[in-house]
N, CA, C and O of each residue as an XYZ file, in Angstrom:
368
protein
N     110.368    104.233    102.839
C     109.326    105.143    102.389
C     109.723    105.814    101.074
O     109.016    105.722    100.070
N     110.625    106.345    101.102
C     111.490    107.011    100.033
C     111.185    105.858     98.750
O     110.934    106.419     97.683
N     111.171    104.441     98.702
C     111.389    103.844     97.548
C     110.107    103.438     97.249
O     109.822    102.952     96.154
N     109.190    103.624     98.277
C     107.746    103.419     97.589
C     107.218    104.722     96.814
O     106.468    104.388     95.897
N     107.379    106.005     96.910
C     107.873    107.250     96.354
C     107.997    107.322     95.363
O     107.367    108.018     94.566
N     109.123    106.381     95.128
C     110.071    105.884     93.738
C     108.964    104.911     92.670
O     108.629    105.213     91.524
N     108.658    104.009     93.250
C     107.990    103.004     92.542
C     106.698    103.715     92.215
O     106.198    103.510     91.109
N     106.039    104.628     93.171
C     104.854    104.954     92.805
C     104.581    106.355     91.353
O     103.710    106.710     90.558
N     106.461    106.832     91.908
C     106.243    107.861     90.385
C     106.564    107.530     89.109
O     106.255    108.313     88.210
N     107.431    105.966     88.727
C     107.355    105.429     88.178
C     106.131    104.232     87.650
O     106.240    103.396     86.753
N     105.269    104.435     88.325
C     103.792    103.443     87.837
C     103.126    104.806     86.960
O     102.821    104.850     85.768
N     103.008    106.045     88.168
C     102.083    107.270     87.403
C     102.797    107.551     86.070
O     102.132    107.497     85.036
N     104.073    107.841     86.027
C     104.565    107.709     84.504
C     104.461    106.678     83.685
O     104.638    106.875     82.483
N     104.253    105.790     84.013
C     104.304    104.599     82.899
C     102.264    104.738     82.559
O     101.706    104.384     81.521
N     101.738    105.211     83.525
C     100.357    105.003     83.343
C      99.820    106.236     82.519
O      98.972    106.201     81.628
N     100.581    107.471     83.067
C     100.590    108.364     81.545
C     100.892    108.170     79.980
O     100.101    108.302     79.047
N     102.090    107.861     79.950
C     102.247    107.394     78.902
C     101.463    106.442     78.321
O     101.445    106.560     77.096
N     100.863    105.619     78.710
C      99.948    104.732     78.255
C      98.371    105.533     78.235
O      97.719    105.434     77.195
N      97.847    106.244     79.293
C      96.790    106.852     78.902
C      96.971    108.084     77.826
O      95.967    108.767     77.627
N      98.240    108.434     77.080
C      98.272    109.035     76.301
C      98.422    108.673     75.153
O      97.827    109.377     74.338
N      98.651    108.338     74.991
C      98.694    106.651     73.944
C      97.210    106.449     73.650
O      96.724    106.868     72.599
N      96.447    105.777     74.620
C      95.361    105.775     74.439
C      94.072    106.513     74.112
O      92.967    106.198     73.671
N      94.889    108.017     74.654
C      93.613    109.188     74.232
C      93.671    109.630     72.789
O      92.639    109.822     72.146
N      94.685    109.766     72.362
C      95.198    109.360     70.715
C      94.721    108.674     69.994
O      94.271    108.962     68.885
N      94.750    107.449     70.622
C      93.859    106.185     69.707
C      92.348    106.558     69.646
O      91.773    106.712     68.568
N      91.615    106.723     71.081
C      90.334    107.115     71.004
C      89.735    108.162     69.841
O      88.727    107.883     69.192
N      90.576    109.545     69.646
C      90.374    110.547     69.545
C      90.821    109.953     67.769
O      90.182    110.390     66.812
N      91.867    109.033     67.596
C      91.977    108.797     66.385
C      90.213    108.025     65.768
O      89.348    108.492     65.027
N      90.320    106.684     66.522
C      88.978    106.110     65.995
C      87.047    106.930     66.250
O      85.952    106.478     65.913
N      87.413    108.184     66.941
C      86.062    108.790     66.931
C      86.058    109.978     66.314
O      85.260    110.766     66.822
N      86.780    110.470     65.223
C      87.431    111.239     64.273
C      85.635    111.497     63.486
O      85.101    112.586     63.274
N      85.180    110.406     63.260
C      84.194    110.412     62.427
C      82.607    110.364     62.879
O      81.612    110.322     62.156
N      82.702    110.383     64.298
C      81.677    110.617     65.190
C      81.044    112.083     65.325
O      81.597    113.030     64.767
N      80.077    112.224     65.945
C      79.213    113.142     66.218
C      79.775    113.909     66.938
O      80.448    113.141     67.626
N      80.104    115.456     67.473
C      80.639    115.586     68.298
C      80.453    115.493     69.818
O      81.404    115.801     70.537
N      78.995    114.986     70.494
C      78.701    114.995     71.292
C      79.442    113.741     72.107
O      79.877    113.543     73.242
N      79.265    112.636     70.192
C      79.986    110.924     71.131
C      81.097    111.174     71.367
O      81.445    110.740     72.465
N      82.067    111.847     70.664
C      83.372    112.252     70.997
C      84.058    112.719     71.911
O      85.214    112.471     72.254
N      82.855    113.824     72.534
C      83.476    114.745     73.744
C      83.576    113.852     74.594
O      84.586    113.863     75.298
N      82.462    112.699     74.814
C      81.630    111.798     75.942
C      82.421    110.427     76.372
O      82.426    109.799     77.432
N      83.268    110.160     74.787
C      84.019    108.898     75.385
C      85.535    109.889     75.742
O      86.158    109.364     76.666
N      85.973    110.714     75.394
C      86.896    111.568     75.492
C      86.883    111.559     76.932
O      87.585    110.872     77.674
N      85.805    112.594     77.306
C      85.623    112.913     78.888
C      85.766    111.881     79.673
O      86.450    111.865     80.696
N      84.976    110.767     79.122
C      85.029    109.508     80.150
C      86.606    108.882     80.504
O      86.971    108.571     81.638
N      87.490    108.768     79.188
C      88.370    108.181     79.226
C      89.265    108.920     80.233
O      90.038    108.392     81.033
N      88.968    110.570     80.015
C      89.917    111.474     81.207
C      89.558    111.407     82.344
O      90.517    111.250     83.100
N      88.794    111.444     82.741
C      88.056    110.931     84.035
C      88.662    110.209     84.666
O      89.208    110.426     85.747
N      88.616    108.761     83.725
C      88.681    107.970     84.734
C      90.150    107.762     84.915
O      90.485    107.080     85.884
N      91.290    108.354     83.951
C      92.852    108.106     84.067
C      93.321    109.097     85.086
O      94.340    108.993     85.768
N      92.491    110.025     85.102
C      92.487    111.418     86.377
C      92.567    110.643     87.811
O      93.510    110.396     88.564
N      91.071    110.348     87.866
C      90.766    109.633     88.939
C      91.951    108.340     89.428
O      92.550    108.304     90.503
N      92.059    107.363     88.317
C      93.060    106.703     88.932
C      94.647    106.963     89.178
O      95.333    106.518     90.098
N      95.028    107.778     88.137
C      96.355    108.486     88.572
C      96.671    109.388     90.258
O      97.702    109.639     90.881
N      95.097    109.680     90.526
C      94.962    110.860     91.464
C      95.067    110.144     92.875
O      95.667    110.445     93.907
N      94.000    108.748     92.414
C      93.961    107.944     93.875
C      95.607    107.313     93.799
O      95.473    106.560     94.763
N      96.706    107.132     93.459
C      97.887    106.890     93.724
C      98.281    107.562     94.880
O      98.568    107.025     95.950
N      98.289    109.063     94.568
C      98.608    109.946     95.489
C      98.127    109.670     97.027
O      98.802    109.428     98.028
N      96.838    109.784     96.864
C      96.371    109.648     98.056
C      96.036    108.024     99.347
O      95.288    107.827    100.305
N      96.875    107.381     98.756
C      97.007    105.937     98.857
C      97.156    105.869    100.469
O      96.344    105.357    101.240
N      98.365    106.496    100.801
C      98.813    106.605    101.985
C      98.223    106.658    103.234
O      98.384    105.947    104.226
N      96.951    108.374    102.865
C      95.797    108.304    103.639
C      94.787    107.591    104.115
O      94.260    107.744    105.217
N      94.411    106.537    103.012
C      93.329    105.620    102.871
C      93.478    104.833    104.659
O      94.386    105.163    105.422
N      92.678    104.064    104.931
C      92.413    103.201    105.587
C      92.726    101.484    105.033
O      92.030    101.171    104.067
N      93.439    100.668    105.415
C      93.728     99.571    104.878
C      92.748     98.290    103.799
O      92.921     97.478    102.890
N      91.786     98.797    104.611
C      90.721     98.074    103.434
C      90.176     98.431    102.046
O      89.941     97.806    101.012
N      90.055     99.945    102.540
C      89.805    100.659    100.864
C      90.974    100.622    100.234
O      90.763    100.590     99.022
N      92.483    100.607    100.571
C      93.939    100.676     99.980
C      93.990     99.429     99.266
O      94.701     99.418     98.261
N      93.299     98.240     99.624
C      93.439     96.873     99.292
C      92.438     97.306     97.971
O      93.138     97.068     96.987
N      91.194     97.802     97.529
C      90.438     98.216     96.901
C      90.643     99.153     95.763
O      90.203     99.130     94.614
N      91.513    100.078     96.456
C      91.720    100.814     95.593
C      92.803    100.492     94.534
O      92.697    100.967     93.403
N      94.020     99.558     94.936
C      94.858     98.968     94.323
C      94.267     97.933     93.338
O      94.434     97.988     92.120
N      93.564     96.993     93.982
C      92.739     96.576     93.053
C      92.610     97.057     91.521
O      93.248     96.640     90.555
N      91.791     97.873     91.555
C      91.261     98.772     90.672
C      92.233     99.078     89.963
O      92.269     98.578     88.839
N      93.086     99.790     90.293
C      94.017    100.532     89.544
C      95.065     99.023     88.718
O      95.201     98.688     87.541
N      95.460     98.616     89.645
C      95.927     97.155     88.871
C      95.503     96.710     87.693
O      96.237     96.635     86.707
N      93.643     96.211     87.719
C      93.170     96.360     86.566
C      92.937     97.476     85.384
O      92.931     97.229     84.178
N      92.842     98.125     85.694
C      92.855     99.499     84.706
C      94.834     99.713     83.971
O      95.236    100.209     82.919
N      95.466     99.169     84.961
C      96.856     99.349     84.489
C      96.795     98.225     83.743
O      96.716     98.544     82.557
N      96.795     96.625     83.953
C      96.676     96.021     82.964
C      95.716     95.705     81.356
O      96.020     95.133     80.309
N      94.530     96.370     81.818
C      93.345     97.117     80.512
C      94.274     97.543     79.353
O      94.561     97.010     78.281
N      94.783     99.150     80.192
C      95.418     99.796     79.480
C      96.876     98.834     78.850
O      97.113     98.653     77.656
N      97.467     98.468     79.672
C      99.095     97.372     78.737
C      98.827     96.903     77.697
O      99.518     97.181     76.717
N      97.420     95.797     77.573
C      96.356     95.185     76.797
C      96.193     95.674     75.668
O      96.649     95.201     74.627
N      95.239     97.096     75.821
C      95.207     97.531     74.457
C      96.210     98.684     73.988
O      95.854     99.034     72.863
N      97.346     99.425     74.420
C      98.070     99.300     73.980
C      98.825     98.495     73.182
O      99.172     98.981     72.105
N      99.261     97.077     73.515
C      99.595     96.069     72.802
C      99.295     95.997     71.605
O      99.997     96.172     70.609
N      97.784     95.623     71.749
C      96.887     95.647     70.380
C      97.005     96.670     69.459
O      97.162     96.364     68.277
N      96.953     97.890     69.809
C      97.009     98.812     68.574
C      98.334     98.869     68.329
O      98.621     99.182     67.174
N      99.322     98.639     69.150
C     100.420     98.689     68.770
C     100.769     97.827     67.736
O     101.607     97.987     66.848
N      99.955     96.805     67.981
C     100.438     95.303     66.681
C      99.529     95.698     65.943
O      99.839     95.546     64.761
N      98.514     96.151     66.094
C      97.442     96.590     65.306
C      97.672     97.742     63.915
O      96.913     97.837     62.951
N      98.863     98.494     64.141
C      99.298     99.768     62.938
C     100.286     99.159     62.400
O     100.913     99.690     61.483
């Protein structure tokens, strides 16, 4: 139990760092936007790194079918994010 603990506070850190990374980039390329589009992809982007950082936590509780679901999800959103990280990274 203890090392899933381990692995899981090491995913939420690695997934910070990358959604911070990314709110940077956003906030870099909507610099020149309206402020309404700004707040809106802003908000969205926190949202949804909230939400998936948050359902980590609560993994445990889940029921086995939504856990299969919810991992899912987050899997993809963790590899999204690796993705374009990458890119802007080769990208500057």
């Amino acid at each position: 139990m203890r090392r899933l603990v381990q692995i899981r506070g090491i995913v939420v850190l690695i997934m910070l760092l990358m959604d911070t990374y990314l709110f940077f980039v956003l906030r870099y390329f909507t610099q020149h936007s309206t402020q309404k589009v700004r707040v809106l992809v802003l908000s969205v982007h926190c949202t949804i790194s909230v939400l998936s950082i948050g359902s980590l936590f609560i993994l445990s509780f889940l029921p086995e079918k939504v856990r299969f679901y919810v991992l899912s999800i987050i899997t993809g959103l963790l590899i999204a994010n690796l993705i374009s990280v990458v890119i802007f990274l080769i990208d500057e």
